[in-house]
Backbone bond lengths (Angstrom), bond angles and torsions (degrees), N, CA, C in turn:
res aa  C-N    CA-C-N  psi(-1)  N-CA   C-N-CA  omega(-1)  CA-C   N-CA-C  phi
1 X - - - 1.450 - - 1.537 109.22 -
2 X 1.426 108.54 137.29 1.074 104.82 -172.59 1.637 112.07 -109.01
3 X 1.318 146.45 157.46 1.196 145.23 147.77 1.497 134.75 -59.69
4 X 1.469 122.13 99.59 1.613 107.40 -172.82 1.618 91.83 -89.90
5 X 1.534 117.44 153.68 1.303 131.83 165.81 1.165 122.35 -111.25
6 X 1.562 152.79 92.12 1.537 130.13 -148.80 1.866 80.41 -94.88
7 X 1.654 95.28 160.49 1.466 108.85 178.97 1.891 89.14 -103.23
8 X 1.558 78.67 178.06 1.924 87.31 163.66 1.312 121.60 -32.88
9 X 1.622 101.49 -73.52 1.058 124.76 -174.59 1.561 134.87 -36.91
10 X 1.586 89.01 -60.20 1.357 109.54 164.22 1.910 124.54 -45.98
11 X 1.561 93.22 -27.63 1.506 94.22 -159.45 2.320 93.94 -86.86
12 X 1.690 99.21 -35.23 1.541 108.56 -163.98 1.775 68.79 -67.03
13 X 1.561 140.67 -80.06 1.770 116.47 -151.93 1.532 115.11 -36.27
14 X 1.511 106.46 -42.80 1.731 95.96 -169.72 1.478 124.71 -77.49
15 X 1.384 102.95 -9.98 1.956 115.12 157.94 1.072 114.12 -41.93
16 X 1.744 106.53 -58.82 2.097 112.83 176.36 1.517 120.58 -52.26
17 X 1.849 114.15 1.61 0.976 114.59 -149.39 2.088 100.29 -116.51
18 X 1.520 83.03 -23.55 1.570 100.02 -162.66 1.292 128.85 -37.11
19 X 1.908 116.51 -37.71 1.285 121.42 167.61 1.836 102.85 -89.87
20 X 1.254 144.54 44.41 1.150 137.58 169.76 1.429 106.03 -128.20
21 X 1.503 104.53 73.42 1.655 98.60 -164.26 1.707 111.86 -74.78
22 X 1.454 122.57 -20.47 1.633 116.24 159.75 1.560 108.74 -65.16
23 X 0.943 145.44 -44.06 1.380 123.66 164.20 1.277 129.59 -43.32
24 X 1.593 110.04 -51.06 1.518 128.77 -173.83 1.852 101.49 -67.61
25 X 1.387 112.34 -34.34 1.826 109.72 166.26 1.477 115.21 -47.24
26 X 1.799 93.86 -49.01 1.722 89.68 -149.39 1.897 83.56 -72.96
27 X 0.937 123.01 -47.46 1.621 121.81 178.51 2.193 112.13 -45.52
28 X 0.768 98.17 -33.51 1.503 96.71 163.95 1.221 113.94 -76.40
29 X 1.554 125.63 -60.05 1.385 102.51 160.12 1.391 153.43 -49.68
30 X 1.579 108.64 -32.79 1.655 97.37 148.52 0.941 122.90 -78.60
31 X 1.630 145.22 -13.34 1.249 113.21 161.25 1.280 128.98 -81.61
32 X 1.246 128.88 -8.68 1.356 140.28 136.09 1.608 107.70 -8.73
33 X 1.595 101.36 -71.12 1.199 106.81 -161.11 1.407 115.17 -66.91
34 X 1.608 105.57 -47.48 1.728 106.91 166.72 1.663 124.42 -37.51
35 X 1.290 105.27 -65.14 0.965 99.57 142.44 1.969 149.22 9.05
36 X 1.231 89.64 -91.79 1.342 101.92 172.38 1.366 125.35 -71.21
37 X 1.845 110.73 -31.30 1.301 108.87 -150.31 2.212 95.82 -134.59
38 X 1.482 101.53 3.97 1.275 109.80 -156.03 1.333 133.38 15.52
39 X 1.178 111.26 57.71 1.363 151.63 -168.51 1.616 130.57 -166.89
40 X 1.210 114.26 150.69 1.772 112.04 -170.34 1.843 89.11 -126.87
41 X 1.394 112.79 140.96 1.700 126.04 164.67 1.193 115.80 -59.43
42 X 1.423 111.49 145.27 1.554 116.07 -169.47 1.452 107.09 -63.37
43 X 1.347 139.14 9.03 1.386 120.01 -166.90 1.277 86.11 -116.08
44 X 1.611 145.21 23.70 1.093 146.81 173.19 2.250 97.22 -116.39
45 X 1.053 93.24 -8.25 1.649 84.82 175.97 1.110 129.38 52.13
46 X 1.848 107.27 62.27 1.396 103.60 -177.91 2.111 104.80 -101.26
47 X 1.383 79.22 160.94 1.300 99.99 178.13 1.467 140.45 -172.85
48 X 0.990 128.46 131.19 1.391 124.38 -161.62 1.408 123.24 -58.93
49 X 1.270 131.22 156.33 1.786 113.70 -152.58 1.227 90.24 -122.44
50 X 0.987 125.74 173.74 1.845 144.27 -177.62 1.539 109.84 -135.17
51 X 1.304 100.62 160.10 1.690 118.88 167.46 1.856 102.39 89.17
52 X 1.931 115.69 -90.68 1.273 102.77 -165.60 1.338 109.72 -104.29
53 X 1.665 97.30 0.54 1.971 117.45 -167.29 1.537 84.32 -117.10
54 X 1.044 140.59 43.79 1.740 134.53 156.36 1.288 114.09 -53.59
55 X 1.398 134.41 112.49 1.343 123.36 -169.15 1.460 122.05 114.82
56 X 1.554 104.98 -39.54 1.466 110.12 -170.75 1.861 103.64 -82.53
57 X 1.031 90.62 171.35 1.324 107.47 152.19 1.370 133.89 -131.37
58 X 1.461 128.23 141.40 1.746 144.75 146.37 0.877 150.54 -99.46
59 X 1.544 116.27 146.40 1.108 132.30 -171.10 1.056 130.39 -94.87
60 X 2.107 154.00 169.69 1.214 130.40 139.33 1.533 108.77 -88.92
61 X 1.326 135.34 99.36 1.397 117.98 172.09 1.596 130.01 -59.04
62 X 1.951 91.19 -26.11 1.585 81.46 167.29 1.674 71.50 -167.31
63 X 1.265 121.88 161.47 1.696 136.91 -177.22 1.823 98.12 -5.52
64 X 1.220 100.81 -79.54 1.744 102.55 -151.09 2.005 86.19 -117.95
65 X 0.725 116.80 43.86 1.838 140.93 156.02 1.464 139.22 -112.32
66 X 1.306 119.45 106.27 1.517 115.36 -135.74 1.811 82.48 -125.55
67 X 1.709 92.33 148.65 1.399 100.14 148.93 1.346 111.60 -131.02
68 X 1.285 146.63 128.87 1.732 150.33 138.32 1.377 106.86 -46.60
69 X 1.071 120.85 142.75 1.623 129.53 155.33 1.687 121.07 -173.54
70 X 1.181 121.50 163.88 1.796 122.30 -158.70 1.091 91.46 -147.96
71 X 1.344 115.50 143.13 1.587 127.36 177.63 1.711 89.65 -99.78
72 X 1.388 114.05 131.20 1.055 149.25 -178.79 1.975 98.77 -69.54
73 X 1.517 92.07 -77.97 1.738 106.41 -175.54 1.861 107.02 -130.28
74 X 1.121 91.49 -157.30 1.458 80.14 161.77 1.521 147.73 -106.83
75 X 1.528 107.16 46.81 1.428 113.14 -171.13 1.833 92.10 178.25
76 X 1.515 119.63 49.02 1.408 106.50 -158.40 1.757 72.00 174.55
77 X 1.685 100.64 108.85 1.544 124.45 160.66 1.010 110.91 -114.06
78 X 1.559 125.69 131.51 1.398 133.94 154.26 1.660 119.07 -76.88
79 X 0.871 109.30 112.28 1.773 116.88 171.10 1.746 96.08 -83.67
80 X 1.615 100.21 110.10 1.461 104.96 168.50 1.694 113.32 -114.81
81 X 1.498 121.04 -3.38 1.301 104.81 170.03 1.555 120.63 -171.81
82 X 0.907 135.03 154.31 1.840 131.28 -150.80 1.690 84.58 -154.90
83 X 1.696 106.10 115.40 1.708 88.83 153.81 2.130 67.24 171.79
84 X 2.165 85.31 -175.40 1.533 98.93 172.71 1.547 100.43 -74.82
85 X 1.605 89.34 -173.62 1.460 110.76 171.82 1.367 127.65 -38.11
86 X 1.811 80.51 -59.03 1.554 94.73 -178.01 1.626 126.33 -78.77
87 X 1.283 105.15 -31.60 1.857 98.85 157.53 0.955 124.09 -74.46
88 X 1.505 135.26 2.59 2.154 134.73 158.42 1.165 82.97 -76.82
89 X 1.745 115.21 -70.83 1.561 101.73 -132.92 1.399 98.80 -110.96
90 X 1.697 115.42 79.47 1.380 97.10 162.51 1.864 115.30 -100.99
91 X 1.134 114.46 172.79 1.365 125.67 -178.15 1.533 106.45 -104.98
């Protein structure tokens, strides 16, 4: 079992999220899975990010539905961010 930690951040994105309760499912279910397995299945497309997220890792929670998160240690994930494309990565 693993430990998720949500940061600030993480918690003010999933507010924008609060009345979208099929989003907020499929997002319980991967963290479910983190969770359990501290790890997400390849048909969720994780991968480690570059540039200002060096370190982190992502997910697809659902097409254009993202999660960020960093393993802290080894049994201890930080959830740092939940949103689209364009609200992580704007310029």
């Amino acid at each position: 079992m693993w430990t998720l930690i949500p940061t600030g951040q993480f918690k003010k994105d999933l507010k924008r999220y609060r009345n979208r309760p099929e989003k907020l499912a499929s997002l319980k279910f991967v963290l479910d899975l983190l969770r359990e397995k501290g790890e997400v299945p390849h048909e969720y497309a994780p991968h480690m990010l570059k540039s200002d997220f060096k370190g982190f890792m992502e997910c697809h929670v659902e097409n254009d539905f993202l999660l960020i998160w960093r393993d802290i240690d080894t049994r201890t994930i930080s959830l740092t961010r939940v949103g689209t494309h364009s609200e992580l990565f704007k310029k």
